[in-house]
C-alpha positions in Angstrom: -18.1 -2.6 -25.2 -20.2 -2.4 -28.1 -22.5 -0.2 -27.1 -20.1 1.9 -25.7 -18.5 2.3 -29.1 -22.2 2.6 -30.6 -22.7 5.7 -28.3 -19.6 7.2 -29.0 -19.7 7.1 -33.1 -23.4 8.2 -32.8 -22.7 11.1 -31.1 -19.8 12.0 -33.3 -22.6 11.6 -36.2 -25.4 13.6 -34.5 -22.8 16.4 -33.8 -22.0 16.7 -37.4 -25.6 16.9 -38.4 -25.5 19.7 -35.8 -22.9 21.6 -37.3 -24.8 21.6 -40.5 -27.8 23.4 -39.1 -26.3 25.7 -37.7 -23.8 26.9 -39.7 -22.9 30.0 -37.9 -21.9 28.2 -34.7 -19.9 26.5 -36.6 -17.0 26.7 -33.6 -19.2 26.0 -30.7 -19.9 22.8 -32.9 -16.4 22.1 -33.2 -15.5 22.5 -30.0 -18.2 20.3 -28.6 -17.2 17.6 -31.4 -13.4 17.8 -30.0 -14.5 17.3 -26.0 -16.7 14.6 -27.2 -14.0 12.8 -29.3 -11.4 12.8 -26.4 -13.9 11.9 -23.7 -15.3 9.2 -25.6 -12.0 8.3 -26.9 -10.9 8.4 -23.1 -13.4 6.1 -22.0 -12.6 3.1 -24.8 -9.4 3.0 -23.9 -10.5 2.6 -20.4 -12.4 -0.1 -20.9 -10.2 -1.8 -23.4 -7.4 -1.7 -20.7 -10.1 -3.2 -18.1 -9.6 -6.3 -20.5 -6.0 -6.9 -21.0 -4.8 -10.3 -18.9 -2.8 -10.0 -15.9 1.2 -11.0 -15.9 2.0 -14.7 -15.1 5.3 -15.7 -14.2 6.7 -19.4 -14.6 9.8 -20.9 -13.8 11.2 -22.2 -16.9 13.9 -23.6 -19.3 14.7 -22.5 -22.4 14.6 -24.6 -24.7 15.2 -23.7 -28.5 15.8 -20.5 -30.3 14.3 -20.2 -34.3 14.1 -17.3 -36.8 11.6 -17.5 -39.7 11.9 -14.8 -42.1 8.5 -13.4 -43.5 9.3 -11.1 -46.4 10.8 -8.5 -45.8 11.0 -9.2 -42.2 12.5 -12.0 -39.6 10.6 -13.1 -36.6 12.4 -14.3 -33.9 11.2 -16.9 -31.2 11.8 -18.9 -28.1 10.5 -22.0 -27.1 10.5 -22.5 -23.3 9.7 -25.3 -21.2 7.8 -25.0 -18.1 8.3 -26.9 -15.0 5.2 -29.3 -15.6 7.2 -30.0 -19.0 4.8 -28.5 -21.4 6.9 -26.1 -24.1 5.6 -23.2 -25.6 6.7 -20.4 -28.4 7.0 -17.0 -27.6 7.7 -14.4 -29.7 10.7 -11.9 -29.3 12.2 -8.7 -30.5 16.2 -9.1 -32.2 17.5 -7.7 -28.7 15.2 -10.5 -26.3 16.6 -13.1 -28.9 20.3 -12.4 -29.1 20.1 -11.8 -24.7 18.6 -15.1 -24.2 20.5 -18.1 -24.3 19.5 -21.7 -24.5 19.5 -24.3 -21.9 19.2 -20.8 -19.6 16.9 -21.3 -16.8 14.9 -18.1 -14.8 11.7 -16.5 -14.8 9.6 -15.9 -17.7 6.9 -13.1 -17.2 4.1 -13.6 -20.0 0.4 -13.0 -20.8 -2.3 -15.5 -21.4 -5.2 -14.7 -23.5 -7.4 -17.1 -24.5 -9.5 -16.5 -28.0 -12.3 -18.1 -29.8 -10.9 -19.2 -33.4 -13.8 -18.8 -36.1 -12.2 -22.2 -38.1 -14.6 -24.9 -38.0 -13.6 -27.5 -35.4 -10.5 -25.4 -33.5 -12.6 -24.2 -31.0 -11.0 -22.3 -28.3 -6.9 -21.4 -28.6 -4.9 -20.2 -26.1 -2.5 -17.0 -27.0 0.9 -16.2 -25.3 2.7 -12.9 -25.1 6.3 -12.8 -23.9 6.8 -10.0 -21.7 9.7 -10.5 -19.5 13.1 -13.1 -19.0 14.9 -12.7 -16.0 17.9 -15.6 -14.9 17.2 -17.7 -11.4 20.7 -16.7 -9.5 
């Protein structure tokens, strides 16, 4: 990933050097600097999407419902339990939060990601991203 992103900014620099010299192309220069820019652009996203986390889906329970206002903000969230009784936090937007009840039990649809914290001594921390909530019938 890096040196995709290496190859893509130092193209976008050697074009503009190119544009310099030759001043009177200045539109063919331009025009190669926009094709590069999308194609590049094109192929991070690419490979940025190649490492997103698949769905999971749990059955769970939920638990507890809690909003913390930051600022000028709220943040809502939803603790759910899973069926090996571990609980976890997920946040939610206002319209997840007010559809969800507690003590509701369905399937929860989240991501996983696991990422290296730079604190001394946390070590590895896993991340969770609440997707879906759907009622077992």
């Amino acid at each position: 990933m890096f040196f995709a992103r290496l190859v893509y900014f130092l193209g976008i620099i050697a074009i503009a050097i190119l544009m310099g010299i030759y001043e009177s192309y200045w539109q063919v220069g331009f025009i190669i600097f926009l094709v590069w820019s999308v194609v590049g652009g094109a192929i991070l996203f690419i490979k940025w999407a190649k490492n997103l986390p698949d769905p999971k889906t749990a059955h769970v329970k939920v638990i507890s419902k809690t909003i913390k206002p930051v600022y000028a903000t709220t943040l809502y969230y939803i603790s759910f339990e899973f069926s090996d009784g571990t609980r976890e936090n997920f946040m939610v937007d206002v319209n997840q939060y007010n559809n969800i009840l507690e003590n509701e039990i369905g399937t929860l649809t989240y991501t996983e990601l696991e990422k290296v914290s730079h604190i001394k001594g946390e070590g590895r921390k896993k991340e969770y991203t609440f997707i879906d909530f759907k009622l077992s019938k």
